[in-house]
C-alpha positions, 0 to 999 in steps of 0.5 A, spaced: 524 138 216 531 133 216 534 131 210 531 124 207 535 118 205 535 118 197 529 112 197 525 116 202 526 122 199 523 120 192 517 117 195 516 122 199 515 127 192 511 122 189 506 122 195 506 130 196 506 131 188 498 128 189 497 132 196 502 137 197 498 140 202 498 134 206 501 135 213 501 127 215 505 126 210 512 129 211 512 127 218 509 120 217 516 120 212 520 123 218 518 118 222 520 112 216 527 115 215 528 114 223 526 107 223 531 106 216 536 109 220 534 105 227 534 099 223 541 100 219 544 099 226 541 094 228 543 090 223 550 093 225 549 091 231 546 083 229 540 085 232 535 082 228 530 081 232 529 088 233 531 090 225 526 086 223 520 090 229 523 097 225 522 094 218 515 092 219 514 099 224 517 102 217 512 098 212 506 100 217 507 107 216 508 107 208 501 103 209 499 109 212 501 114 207 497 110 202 491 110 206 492 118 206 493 118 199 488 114 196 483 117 201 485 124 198 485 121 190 478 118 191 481 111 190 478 105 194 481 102 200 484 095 197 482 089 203 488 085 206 483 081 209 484 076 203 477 078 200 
């Protein structure tokens, strides 16, 4: 496994402190750094658009990761549906 950025690598002891077992969640966080890092020199590059995509593809994964958690715990999906 590559070394994680700081934030990221916090994150990632909180989610395998509640599944250590897990092997989604280390390579959903591998994916994550890489987008953080893609989307840091997108920026350099003023390509926002494209920074923009990496952000929310980075913000979908956390999502998942999430979901992954709150299945294992037992805990109720939340609606994003407004509902």
């Amino acid at each position: 496994m590559s070394d994680f950025g700081c934030m990221t690598s916090s994150e990632l002891d909180v989610a395998l402190h509640y599944y250590p077992t897990s092997s989604d969640i280390p390579k959903l966080f591998e994916e994550i750094e890489r987008l953080e890092l893609k989307k840091e020199e997108l920026v350099r590059q003023q390509d926002f658009e494209s920074a923009a995509r990496a952000r929310d593809d980075g913000n979908l994964l956390r999502t998942q990761v999430d979901d992954i958690l709150r299945e294992h715990l037992g805990i109720p999906m939340e609606r994003h549906d407004g509902g």
